[in-house]
N, C-alpha and C positions, 0 to 999 in steps of 0.2 A: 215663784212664777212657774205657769206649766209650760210642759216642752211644746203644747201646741201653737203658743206666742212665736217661737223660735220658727217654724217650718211655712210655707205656702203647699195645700196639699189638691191636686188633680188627680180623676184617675186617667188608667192609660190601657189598651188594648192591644196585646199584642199576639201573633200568631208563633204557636210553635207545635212542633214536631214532635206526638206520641203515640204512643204503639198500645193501642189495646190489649190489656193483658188476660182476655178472654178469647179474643177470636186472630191475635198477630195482625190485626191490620193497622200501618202507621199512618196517620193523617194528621193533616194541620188543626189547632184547635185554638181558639183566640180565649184567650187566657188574662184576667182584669189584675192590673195593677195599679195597686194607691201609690203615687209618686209625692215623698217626702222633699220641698227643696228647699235650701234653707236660706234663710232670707237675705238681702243683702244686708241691713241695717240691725243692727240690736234694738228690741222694744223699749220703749221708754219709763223709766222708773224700775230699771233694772238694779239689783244689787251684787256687791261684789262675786257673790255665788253663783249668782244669775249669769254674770260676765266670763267667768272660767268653762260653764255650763255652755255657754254660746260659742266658747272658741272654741270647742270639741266636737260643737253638732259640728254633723255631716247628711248630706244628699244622700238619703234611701229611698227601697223601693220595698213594698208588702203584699205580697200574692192576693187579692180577694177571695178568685174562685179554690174550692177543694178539691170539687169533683166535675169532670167533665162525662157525657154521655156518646159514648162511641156513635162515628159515623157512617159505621156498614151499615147498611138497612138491612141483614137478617137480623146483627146482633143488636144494637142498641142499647146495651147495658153500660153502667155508671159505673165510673170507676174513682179511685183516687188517687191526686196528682201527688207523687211524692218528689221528695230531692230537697233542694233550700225552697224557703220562704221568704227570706231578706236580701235584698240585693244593697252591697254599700255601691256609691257611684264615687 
């Protein structure tokens, strides 16, 4: 069975705080997140594999965006968002 059975996925939008590394200016930048949450019930026609697999998931989260585009109006240049990618909840 695949892990997509186990999860309910939404994304989500969230604003956070970075610093252009071309021109130092920090601004808020709404940053897209896949929200992984895992289901309340196990699917049906699950196998015992299936079942160990299920009690392990966990509620994650997965960056969409890479790259944001600075919000100064001289610079406007793209940059890319480093740090994690996966958030466990």
């Amino acid at each position: 069975m695949d892990d997509r059975f186990f999860y309910d996925e939404r994304e989500e939008t969230k604003q956070i705080p970075l610093v252009c590394p071309f021109c130092r200016q920090e601004n808020p930048y709404p940053i897209r997140w896949k929200v992984r949450s895992k289901k309340a019930s196990m699917p049906r026609g699950a196998s015992e594999e299936d079942k160990k697999r299920f009690a392990k998931a966990r509620t994650y989260m997965v960056r969409v965006d890479d790259l944001v585009a600075c919000r100064n109006i001289r610079c406007r240049k793209r940059f890319e968002i480093s740090g994690q990618s996966v958030v466990l909840l």
